[in-house]
C-alpha positions as CSV (number, residue, x, y, z in Angstrom):
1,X,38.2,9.9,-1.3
2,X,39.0,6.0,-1.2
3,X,35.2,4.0,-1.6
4,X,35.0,0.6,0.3
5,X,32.1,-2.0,-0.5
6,X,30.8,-4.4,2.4
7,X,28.8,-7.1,2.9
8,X,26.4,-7.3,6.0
9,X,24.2,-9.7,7.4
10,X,21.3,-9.4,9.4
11,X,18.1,-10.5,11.0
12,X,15.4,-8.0,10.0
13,X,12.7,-8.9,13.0
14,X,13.3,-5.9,15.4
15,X,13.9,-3.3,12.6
16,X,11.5,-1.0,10.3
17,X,13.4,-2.1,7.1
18,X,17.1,-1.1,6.2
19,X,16.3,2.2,5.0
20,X,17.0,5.3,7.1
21,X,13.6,6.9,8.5
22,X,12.6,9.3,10.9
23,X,12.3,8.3,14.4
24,X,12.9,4.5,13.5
25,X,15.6,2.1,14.0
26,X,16.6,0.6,11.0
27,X,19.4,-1.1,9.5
28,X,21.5,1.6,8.1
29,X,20.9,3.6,11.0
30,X,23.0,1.6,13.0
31,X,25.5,0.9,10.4
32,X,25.7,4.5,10.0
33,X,26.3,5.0,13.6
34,X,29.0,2.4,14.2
35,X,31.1,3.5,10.7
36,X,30.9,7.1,12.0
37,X,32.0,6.1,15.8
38,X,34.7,3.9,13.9
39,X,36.7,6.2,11.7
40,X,36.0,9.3,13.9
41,X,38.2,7.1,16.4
42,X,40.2,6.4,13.8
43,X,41.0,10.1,12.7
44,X,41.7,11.5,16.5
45,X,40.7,15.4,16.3
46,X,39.3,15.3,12.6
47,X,38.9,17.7,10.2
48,X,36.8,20.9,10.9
49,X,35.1,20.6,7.2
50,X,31.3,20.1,6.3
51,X,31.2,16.2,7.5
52,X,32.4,16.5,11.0
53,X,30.4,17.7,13.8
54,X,32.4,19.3,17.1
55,X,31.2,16.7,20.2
56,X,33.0,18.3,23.6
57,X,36.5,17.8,22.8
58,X,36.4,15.2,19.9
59,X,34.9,15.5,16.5
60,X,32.6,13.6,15.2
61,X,32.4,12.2,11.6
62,X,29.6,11.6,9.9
63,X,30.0,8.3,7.7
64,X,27.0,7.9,5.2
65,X,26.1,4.3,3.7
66,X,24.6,3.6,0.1
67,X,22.7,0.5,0.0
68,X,22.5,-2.3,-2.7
69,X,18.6,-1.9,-2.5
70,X,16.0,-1.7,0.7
71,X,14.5,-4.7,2.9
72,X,11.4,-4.1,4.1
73,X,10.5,-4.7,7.8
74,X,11.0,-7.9,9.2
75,X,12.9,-9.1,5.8
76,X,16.6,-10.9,6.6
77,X,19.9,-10.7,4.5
78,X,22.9,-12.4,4.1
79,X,24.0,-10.6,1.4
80,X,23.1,-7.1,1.5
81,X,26.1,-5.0,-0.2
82,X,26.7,-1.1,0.9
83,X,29.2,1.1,0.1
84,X,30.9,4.2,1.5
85,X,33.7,6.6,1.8
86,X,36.6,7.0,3.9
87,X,39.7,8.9,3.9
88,X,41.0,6.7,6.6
89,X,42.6,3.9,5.5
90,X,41.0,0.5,6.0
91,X,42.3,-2.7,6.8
92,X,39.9,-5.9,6.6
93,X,40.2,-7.7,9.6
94,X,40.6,-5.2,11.6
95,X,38.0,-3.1,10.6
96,X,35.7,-6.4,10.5
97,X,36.3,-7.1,14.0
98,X,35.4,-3.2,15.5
99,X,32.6,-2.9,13.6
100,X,31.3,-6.2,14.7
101,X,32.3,-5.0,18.1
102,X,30.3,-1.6,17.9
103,X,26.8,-3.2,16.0
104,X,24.5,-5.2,17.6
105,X,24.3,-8.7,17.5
106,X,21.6,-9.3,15.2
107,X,23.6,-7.0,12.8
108,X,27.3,-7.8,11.3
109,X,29.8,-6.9,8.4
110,X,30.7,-10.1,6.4
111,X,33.5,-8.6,4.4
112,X,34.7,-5.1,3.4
113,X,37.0,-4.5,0.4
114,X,37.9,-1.2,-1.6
115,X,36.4,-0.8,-4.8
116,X,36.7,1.7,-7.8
117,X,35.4,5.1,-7.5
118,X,32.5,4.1,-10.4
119,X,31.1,1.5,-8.0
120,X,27.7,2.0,-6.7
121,X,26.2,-0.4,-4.3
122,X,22.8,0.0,-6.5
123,X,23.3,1.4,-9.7
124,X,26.3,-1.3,-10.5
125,X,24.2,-3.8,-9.3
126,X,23.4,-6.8,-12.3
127,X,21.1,-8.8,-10.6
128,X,19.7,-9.8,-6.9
129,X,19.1,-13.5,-5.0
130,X,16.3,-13.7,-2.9
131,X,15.1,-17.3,-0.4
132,X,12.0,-17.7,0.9
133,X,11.8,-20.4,3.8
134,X,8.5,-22.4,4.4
135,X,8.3,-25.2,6.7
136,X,5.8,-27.6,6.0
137,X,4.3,-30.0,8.8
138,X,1.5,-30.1,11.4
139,X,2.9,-28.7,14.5
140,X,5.5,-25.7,14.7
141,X,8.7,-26.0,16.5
142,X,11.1,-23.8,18.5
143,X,13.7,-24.5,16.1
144,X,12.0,-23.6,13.2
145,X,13.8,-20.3,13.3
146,X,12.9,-17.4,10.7
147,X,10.7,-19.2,8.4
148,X,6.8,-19.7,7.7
149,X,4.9,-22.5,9.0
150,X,1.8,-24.1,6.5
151,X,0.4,-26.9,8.0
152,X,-1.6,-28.3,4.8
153,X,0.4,-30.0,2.3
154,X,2.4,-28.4,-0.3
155,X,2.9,-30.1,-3.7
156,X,6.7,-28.9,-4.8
157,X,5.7,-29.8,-8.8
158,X,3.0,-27.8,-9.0
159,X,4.4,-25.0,-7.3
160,X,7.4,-25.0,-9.7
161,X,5.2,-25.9,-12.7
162,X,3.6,-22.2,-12.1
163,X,6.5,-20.5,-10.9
164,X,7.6,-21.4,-14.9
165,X,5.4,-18.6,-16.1
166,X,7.6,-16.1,-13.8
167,X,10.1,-16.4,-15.6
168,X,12.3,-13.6,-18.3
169,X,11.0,-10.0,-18.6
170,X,7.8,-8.7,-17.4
171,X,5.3,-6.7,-16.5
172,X,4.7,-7.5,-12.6
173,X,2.6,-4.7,-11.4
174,X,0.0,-8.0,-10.0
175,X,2.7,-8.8,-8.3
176,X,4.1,-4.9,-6.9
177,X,2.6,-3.2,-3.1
178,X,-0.3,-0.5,-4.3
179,X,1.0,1.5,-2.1
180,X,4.1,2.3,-3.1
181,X,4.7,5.7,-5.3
182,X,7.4,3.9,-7.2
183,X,6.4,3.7,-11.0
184,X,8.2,1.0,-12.1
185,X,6.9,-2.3,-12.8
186,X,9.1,-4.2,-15.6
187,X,11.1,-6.9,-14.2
188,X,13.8,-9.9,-15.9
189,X,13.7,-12.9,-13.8
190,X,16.5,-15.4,-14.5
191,X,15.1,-18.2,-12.0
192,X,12.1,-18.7,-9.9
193,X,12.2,-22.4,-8.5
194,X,11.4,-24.0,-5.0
195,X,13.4,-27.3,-3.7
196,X,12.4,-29.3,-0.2
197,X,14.9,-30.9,2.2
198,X,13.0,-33.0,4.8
199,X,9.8,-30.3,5.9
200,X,11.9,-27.2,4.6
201,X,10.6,-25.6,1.3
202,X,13.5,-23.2,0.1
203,X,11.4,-20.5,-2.8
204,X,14.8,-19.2,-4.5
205,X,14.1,-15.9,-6.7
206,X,16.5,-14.0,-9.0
207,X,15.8,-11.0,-10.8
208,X,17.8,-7.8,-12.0
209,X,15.3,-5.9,-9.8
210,X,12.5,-6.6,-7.6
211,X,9.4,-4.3,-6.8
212,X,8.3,-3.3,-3.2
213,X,6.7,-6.3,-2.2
214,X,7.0,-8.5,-5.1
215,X,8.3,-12.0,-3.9
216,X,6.5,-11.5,-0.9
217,X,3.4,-11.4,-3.2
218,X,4.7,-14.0,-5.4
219,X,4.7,-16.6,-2.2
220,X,1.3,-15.0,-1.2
221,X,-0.2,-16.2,-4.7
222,X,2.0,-19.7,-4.8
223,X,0.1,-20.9,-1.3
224,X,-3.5,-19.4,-2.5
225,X,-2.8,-21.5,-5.3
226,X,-1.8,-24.6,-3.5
227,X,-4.7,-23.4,-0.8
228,X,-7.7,-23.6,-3.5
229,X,-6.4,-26.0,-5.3
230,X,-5.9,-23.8,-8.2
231,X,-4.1,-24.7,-11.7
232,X,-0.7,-23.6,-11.8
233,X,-1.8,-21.5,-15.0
234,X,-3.7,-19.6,-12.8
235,X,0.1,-17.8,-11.9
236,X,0.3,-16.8,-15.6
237,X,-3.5,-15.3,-15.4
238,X,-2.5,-13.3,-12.7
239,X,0.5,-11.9,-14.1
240,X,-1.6,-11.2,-17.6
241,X,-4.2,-9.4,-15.3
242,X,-1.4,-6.7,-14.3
243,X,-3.8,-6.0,-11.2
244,X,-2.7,-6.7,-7.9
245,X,-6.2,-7.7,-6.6
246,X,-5.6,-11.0,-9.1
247,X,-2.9,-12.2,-6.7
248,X,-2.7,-13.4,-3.5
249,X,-1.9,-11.6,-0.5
250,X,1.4,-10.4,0.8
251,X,3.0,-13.1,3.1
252,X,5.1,-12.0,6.3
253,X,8.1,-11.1,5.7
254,X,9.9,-14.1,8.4
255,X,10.9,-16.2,5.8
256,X,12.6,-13.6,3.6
257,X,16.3,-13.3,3.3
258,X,18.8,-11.5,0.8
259,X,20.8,-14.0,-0.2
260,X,23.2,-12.2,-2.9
261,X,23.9,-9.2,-4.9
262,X,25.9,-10.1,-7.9
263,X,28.1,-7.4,-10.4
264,X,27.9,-9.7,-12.9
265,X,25.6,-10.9,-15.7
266,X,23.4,-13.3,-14.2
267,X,24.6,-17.1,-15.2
268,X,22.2,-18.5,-16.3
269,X,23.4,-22.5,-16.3
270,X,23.2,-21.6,-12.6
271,X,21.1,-24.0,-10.7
């Protein structure tokens, strides 16, 4: 069966992450929803076979999505990359503009392509991009938008100077949820840097993986050590420690947004 590979974009702040649960509304919920509703249009009557589902006089095809990796709740993407399969023929555009049609509006597919049957949205996946937006100033504005406001100065050269230690293949398990069951905890990050324009401070992250929570933890520790006025070494000490109770805390996730999921070695001249 033909695979396709999509890019959607989304604002996370009314979902419980992208990851199908129980009882929740999620990202891939309702992208599995609209690709079902789309090709079962697409296919008329269907076939009777394990996928499709009789609903009155129509069947119903049940489209399944495979994610690049999961957002957590709240967390934003303009990259994320899924993939499927369909044995109805796609066409870009077209299919671009009824499946933007059927999502909601805080939800939409970027592009859509078919790929090779060895593609998988995950496995093939090299290395991730993640931004973190903080607006620095007194007051907050309505136009601020999904970012986090910190009113006390921030001092970009310090912030970068310990984001240094961050960087190539670790052990980040300081920097990983304690909650979460996964066991993994080595990491390769190929940049971890932060720029300003005007009151905007833009935290850029990439990695060939990322833990549950990890950059959110990484910002949490960046402003405790702005907040305390803390060496930037201290980032190295924490990352040493390999105990989460060394960092800071996990920062919401409003300024978080998937930039890119690249199938590529990471270029590392990239700046």
């Amino acid at each position: 069966m033909p695979k396709y590979s999509m890019i959607v974009e989304y604002i996370g702040t009314n979902y419980s992450g992208s990851q199908v649960q129980p009882d929740a509304v999620t990202i891939q919920s309702e992208l599995n929803k609209a690709l079902s509703t789309l090709i079962s249009k697409s296919d008329g009557l269907g076939d009777n076979d394990e996928n499709s589902v009789l609903q009155g006089r129509h069947y119903f095809k049940t489209v399944k999505t495979i994610f690049s990796g999961r957002t957590d709740a709240g967390v934003h993407s303009k990259g994320q990359v899924v993939h499927f399969e369909s044995d109805i023929p796609i066409v870009a555009s077209r299919f671009i503009n009824s499946m933007n049609g059927l999502l909601p509006d805080d939800i939409s597919v970027k592009s859509v392509k078919q790929v090779e049957d060895t593609f998988h949205a995950q496995l093939s996946a090299k290395y991730r991009v993640y931004q973190y937006k903080i607006v620095n100033r007194q007051q907050r504005s309505a136009w601020d938008g999904h970012s986090l406001l910190i009113r006390e100065p921030l001092d970009l050269e310090r912030m970068n100077r310990a984001l240094e230690f961050l960087i190539g293949e670790h052990d980040f398990t300081s920097f990983k949820s304690s909650s979460t069951p996964n066991p993994a905890k080595y990491c390769v990050v190929y940049k971890a840097h932060c720029t300003r324009d005007d009151e905007v401070i833009t935290f850029e992250i990439a990695a060939n993986r990322f833990l549950y929570n990890m950059v959110r933890c990484i910002v949490g520790t960046l402003l405790m050590i702005e907040h305390k006025k803390l060496e930037p070494e201290f980032m190295k000490e924490v990352l040493e420690a390999k105990d989460r109770t060394k960092a800071g805390p996990t920062i919401s996730p409003d300024g978080l947004t998937l930039m890119e999921v690249g199938y590529e070695p990471y270029d590392l001249t990239h700046k």
